[in-house]
N, CA, C and O atoms as CSV, one atom per row, in Angstrom:
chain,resi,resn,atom,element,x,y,z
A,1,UNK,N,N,34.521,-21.605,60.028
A,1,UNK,CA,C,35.458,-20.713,59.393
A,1,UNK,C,C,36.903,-21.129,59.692
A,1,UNK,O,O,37.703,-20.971,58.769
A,2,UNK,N,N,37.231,-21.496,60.527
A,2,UNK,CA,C,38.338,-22.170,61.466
A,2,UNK,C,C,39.151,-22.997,60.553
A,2,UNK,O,O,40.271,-22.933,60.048
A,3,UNK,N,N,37.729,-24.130,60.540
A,3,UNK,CA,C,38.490,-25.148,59.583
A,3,UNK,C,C,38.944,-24.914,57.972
A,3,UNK,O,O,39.934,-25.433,57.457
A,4,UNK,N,N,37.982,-24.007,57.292
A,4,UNK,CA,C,38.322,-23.741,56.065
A,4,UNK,C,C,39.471,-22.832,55.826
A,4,UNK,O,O,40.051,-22.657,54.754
A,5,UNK,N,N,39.810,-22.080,57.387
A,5,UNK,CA,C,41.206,-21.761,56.692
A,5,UNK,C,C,42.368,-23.225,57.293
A,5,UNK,O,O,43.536,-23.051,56.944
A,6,UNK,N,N,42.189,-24.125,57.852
A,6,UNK,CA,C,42.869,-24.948,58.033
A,6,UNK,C,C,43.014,-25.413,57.098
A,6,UNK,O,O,44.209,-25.700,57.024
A,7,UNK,N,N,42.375,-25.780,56.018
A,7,UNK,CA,C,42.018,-26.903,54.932
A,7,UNK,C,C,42.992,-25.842,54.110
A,7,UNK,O,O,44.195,-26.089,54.019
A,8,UNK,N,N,42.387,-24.581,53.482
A,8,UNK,CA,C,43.125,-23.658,52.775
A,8,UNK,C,C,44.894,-23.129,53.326
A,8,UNK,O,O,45.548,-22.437,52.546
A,9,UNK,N,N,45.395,-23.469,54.452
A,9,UNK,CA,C,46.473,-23.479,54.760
A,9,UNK,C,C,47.165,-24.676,54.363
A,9,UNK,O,O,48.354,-24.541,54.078
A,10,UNK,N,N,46.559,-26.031,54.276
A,10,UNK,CA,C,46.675,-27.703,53.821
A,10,UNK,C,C,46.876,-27.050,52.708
A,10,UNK,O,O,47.970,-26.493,52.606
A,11,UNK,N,N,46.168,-26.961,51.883
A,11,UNK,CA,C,46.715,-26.325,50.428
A,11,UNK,C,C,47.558,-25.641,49.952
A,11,UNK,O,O,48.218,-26.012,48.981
A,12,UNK,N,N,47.720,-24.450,50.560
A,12,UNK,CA,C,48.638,-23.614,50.153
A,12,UNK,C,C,49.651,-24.088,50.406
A,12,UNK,O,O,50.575,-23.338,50.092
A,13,UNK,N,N,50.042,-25.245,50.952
A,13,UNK,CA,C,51.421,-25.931,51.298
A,13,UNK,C,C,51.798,-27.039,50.126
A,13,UNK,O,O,52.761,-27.792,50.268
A,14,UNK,N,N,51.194,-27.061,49.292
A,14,UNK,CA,C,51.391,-27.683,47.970
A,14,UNK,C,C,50.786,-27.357,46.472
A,14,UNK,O,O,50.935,-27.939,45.397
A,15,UNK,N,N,50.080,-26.243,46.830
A,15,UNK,CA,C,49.636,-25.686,46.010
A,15,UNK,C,C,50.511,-24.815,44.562
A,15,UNK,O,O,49.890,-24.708,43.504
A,16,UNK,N,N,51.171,-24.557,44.616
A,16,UNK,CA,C,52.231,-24.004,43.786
A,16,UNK,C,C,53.007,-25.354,42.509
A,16,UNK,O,O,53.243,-25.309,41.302
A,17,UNK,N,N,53.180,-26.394,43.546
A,17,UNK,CA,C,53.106,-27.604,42.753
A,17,UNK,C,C,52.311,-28.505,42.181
A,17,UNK,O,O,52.628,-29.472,41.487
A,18,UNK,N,N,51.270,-28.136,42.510
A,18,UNK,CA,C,50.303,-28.925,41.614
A,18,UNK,C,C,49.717,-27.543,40.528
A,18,UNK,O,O,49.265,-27.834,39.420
A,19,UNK,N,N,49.780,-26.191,40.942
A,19,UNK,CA,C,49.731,-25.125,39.820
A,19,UNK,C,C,50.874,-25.411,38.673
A,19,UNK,O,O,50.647,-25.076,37.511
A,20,UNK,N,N,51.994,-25.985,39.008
A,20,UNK,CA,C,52.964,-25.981,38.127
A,20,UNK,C,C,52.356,-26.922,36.905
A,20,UNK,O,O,52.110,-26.635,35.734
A,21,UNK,N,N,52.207,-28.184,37.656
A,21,UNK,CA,C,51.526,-29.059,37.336
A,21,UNK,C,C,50.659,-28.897,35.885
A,21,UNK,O,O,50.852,-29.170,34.701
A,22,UNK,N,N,49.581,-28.281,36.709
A,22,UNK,CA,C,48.544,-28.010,35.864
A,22,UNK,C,C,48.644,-27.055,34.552
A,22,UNK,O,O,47.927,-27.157,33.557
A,23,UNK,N,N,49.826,-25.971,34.787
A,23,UNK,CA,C,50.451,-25.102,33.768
A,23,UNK,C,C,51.103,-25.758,32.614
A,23,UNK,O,O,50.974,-25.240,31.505
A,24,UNK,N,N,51.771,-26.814,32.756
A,24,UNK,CA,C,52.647,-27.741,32.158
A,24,UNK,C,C,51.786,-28.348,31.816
A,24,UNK,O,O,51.715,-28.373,30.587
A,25,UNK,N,N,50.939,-28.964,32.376
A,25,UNK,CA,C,49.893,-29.718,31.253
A,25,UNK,C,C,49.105,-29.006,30.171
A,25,UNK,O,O,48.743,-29.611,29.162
A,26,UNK,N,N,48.897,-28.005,30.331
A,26,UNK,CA,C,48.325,-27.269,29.387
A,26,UNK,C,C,48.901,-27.164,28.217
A,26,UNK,O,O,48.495,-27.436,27.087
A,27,UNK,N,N,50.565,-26.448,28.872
A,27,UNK,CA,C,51.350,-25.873,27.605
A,27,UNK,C,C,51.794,-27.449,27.144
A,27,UNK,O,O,51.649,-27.729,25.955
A,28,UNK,N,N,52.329,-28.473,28.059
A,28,UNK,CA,C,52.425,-29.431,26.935
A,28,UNK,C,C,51.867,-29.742,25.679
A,28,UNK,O,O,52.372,-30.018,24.591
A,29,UNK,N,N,50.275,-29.590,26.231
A,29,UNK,CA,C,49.599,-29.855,24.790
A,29,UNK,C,C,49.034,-28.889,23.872
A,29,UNK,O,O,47.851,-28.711,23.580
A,30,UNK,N,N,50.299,-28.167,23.380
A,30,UNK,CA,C,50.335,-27.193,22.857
A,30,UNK,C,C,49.151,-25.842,23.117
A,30,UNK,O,O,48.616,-25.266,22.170
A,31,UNK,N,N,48.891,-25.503,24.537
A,31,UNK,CA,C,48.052,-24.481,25.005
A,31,UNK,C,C,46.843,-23.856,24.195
A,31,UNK,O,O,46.620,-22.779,23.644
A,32,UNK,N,N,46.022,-25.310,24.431
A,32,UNK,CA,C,44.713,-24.929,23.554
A,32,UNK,C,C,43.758,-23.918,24.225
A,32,UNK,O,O,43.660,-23.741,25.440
A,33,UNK,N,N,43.172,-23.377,23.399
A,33,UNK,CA,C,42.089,-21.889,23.599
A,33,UNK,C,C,41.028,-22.465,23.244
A,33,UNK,O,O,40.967,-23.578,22.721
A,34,UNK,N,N,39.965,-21.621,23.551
A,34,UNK,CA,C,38.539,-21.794,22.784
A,34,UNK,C,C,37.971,-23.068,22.717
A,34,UNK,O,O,37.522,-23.455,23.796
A,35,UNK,N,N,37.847,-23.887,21.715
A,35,UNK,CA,C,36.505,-24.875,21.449
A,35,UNK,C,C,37.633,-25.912,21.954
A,35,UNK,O,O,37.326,-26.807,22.742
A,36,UNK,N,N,39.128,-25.739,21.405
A,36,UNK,CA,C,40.140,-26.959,21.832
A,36,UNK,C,C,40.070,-27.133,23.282
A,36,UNK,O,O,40.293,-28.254,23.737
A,37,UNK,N,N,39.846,-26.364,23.900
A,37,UNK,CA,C,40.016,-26.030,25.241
A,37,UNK,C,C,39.254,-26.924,26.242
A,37,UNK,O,O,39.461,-27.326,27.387
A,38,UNK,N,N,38.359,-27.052,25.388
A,38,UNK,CA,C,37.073,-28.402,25.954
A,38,UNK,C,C,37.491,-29.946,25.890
A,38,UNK,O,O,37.273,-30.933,26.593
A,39,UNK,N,N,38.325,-29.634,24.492
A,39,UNK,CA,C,38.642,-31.173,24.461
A,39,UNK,C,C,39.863,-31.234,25.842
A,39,UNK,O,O,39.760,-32.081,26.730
A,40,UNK,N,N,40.794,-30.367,25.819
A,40,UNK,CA,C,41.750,-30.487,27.162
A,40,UNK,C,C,40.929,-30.713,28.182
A,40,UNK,O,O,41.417,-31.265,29.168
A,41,UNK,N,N,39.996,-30.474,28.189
A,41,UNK,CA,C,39.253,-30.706,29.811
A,41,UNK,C,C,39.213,-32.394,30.768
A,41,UNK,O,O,39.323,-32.797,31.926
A,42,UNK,N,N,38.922,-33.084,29.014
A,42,UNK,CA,C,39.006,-34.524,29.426
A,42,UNK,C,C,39.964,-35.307,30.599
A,42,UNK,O,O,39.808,-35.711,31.751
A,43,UNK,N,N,41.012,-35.268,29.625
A,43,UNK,CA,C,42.547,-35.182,29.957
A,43,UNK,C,C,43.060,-34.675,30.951
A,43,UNK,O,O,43.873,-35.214,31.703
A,44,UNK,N,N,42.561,-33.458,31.033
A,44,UNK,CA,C,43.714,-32.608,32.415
A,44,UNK,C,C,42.442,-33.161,33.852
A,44,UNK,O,O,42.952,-33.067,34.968
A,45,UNK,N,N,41.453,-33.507,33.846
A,45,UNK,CA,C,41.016,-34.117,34.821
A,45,UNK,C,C,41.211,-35.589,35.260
A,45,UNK,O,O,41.160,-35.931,36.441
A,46,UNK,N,N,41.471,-36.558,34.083
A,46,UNK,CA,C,41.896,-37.638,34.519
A,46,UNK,C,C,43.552,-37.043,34.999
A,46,UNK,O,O,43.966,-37.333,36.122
A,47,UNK,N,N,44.336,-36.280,34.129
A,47,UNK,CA,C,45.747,-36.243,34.822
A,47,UNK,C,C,45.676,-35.523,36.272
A,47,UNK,O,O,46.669,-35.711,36.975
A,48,UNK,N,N,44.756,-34.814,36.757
A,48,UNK,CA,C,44.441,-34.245,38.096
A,48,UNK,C,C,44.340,-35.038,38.749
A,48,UNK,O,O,45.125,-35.303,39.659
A,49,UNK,N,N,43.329,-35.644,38.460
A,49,UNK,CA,C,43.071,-36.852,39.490
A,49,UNK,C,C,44.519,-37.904,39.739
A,49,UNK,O,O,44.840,-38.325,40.850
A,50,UNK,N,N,45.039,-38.109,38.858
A,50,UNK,CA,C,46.287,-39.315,38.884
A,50,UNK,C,C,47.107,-38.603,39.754
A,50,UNK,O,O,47.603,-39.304,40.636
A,51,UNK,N,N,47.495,-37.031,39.780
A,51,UNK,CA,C,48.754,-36.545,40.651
A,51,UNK,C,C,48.421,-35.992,41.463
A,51,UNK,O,O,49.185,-35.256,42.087
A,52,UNK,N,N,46.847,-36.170,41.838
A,52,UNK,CA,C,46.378,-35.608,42.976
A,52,UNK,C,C,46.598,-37.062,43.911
A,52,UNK,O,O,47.166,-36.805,44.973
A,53,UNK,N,N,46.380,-38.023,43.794
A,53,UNK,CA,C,46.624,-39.388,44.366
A,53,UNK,C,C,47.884,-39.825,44.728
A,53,UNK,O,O,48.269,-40.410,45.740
A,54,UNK,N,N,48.686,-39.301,43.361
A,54,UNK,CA,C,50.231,-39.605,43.979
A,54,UNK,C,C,51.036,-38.408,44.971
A,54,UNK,O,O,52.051,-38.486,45.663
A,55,UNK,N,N,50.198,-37.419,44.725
A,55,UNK,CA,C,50.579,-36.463,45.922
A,55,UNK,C,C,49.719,-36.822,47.523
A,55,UNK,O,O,50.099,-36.291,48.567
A,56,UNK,N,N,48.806,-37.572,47.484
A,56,UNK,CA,C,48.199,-37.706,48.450
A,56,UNK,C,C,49.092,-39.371,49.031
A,56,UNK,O,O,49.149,-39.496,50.254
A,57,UNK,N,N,49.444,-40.016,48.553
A,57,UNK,CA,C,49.998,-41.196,48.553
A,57,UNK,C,C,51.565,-40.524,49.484
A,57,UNK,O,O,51.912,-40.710,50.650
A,58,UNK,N,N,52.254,-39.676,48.309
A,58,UNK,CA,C,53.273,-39.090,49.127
A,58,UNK,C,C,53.322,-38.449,50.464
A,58,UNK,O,O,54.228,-38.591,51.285
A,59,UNK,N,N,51.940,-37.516,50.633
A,59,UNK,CA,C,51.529,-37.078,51.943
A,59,UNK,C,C,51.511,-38.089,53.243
A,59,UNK,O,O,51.944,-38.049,54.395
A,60,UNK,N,N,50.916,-38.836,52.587
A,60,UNK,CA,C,50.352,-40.159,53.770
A,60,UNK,C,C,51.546,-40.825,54.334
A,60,UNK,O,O,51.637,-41.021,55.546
A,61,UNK,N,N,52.548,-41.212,53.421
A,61,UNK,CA,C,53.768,-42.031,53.338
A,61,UNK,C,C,54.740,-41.506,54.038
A,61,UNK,O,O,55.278,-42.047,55.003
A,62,UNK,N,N,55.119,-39.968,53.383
A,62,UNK,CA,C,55.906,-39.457,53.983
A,62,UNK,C,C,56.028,-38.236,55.367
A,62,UNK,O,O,57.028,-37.769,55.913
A,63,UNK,N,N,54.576,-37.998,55.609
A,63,UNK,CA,C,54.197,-37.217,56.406
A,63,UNK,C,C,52.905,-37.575,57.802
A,63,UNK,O,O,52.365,-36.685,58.459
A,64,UNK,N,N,52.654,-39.047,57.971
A,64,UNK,CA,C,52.003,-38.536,58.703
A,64,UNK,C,C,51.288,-38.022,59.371
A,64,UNK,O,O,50.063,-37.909,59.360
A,65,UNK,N,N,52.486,-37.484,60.359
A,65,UNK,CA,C,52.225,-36.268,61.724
A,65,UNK,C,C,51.477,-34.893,61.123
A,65,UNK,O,O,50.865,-34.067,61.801
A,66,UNK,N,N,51.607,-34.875,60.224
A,66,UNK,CA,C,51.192,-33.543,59.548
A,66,UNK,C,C,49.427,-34.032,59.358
A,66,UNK,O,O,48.663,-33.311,60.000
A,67,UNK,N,N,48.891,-34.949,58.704
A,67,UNK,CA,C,47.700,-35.238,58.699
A,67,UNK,C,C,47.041,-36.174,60.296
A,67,UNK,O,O,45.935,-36.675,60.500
A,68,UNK,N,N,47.842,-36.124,60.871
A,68,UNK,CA,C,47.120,-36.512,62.544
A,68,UNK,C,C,46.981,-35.636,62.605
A,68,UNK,O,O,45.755,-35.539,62.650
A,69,UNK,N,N,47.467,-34.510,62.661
A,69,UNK,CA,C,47.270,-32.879,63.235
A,69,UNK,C,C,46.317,-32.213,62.727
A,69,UNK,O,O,46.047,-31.152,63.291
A,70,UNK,N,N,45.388,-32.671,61.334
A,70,UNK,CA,C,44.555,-32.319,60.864
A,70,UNK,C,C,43.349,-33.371,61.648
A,70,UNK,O,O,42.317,-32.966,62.182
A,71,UNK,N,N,43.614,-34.219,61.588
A,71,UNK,CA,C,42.728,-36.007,62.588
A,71,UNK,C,C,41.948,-34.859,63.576
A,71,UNK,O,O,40.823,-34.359,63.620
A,72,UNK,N,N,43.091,-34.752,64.266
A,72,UNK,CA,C,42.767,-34.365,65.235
A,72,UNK,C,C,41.950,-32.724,65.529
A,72,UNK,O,O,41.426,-32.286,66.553
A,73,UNK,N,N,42.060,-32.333,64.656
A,73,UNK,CA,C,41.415,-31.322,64.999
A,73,UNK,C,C,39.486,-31.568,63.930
A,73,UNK,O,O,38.797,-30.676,63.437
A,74,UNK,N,N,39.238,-33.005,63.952
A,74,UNK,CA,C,37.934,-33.436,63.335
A,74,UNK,C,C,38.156,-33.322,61.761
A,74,UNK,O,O,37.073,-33.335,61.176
A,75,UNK,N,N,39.487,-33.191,60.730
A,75,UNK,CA,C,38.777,-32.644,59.368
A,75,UNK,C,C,39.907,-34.271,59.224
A,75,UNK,O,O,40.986,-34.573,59.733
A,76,UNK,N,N,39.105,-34.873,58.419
A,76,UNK,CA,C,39.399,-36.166,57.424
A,76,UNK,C,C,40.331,-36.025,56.401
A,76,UNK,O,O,40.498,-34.975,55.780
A,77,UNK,N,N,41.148,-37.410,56.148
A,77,UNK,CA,C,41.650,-36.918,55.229
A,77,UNK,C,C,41.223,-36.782,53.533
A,77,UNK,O,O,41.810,-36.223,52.608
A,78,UNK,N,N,40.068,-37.476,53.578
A,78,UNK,CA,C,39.330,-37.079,52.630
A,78,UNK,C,C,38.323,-35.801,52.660
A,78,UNK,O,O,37.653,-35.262,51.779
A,79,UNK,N,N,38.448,-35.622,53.633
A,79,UNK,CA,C,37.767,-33.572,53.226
A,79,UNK,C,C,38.647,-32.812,53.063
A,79,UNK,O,O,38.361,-31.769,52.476
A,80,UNK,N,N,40.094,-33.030,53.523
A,80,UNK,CA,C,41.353,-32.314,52.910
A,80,UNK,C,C,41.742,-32.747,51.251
A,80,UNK,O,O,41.758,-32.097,50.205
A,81,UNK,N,N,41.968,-33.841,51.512
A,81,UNK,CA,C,42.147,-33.731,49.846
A,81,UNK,C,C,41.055,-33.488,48.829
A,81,UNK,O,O,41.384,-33.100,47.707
A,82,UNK,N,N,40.050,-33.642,49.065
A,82,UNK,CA,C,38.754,-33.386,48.184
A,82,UNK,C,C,38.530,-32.040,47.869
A,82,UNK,O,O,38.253,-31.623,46.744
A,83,UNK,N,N,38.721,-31.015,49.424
A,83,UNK,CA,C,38.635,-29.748,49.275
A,83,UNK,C,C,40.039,-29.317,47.989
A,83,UNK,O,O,39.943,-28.842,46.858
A,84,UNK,N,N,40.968,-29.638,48.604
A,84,UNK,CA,C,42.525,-29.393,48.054
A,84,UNK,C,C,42.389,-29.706,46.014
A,84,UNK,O,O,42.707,-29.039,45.030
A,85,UNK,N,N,41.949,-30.640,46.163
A,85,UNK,CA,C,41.533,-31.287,44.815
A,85,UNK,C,C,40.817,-30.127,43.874
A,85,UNK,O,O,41.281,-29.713,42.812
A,86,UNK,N,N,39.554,-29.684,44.510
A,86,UNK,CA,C,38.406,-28.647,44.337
A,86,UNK,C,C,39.354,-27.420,43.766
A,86,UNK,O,O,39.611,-27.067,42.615
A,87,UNK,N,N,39.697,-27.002,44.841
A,87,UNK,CA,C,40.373,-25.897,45.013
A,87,UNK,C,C,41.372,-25.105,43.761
A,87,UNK,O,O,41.456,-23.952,43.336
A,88,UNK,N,N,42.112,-26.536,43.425
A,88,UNK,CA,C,43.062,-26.565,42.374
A,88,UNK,C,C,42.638,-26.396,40.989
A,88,UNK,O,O,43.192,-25.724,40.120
A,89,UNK,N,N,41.241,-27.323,40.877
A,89,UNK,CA,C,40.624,-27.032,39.944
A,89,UNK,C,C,40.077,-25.754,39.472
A,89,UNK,O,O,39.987,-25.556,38.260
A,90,UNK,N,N,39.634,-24.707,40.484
A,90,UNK,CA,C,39.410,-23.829,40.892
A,90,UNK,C,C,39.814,-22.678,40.228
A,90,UNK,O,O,39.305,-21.689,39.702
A,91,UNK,N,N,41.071,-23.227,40.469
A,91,UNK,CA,C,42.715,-22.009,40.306
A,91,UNK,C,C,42.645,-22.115,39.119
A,91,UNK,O,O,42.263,-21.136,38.478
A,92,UNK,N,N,42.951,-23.196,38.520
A,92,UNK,CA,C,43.558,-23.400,37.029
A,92,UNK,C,C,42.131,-23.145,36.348
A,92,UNK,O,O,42.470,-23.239,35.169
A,93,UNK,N,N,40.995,-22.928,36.325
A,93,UNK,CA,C,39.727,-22.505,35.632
A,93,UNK,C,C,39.671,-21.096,35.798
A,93,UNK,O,O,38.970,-20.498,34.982
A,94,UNK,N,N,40.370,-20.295,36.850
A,94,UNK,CA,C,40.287,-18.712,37.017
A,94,UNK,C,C,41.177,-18.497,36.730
A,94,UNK,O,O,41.028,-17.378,36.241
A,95,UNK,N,N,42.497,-18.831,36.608
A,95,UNK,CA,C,43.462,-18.617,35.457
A,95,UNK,C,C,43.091,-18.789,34.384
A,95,UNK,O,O,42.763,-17.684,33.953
A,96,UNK,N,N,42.860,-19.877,33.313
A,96,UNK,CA,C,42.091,-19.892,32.096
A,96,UNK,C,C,41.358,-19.179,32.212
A,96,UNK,O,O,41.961,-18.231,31.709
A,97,UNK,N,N,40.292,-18.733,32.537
A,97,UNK,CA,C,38.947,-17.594,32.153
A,97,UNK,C,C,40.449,-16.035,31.770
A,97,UNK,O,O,40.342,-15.506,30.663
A,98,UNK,N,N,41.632,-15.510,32.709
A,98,UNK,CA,C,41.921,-14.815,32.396
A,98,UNK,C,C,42.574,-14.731,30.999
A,98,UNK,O,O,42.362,-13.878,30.137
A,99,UNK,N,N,43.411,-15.788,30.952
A,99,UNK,CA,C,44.126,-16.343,29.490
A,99,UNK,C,C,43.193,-16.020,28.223
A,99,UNK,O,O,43.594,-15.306,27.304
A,100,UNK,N,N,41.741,-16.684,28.249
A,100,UNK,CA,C,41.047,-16.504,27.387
A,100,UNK,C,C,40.454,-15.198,27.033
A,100,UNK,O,O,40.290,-14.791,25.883
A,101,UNK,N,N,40.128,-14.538,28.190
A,101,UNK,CA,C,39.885,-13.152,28.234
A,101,UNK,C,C,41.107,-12.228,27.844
A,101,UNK,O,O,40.706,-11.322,27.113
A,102,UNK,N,N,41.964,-12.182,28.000
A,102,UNK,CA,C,43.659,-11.615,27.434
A,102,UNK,C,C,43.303,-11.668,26.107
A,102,UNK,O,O,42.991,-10.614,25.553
A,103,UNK,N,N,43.287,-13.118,25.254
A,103,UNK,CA,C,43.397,-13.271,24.186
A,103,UNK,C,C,42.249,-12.765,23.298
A,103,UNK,O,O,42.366,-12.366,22.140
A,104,UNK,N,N,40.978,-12.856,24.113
A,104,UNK,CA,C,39.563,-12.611,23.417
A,104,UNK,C,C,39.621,-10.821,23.304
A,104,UNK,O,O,38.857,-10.195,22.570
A,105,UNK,N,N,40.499,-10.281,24.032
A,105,UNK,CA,C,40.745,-8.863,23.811
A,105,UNK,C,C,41.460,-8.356,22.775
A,105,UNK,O,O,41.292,-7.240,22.284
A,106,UNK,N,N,42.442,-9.357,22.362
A,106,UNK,CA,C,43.322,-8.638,21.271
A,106,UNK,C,C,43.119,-8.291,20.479
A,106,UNK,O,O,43.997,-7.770,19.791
């Protein structure tokens, strides 16, 4: 339990920016609903994956002390970003379910 709020504290420390992220990708492509919504799926997972790497690239580069401190307490930095990765996906699929549900009400 320990560690998963460690991992979920790892997140919430960049989490807002990769939500932005993921918001902006949506509405870029003109904020598809419904059946379009599938085809976005393609796309916003290869673009997840690409700025999940360059955020993990930035982490590593510019931080470190911040991921020894995770080393060290046994969690990898691939179970942090994998979880972190997960997580995000997570968000932006329980946001959409509400979006669609909003709209499927009107």
């Amino acid at each position: 339990m320990k560690r998963l709020c460690l991992i979920m504290s790892f997140y919430f420390s960049f989490s807002v920016c990769t939500g932005m992220i993921s918001i902006f990708s949506w509405i870029v492509v003109d904020a598809p609903l419904f059946g379009d919504f599938w085809h976005f799926l393609k796309g916003y997972f290869l673009m997840k994956i690409a700025s999940d790497l360059v955020m993990w690239y930035y982490l590593r580069s510019n931080n470190p002390d911040r991921l020894f401190f995770y080393f060290n307490l046994s969690i990898s930095e691939l179970r942090l970003f994998v979880t972190a990765f997960a997580l995000d996906i997570l968000a932006f699929l329980v946001f959409m379910f509400f979006v669609h549900l909003v709209n499927f009400l009107k």
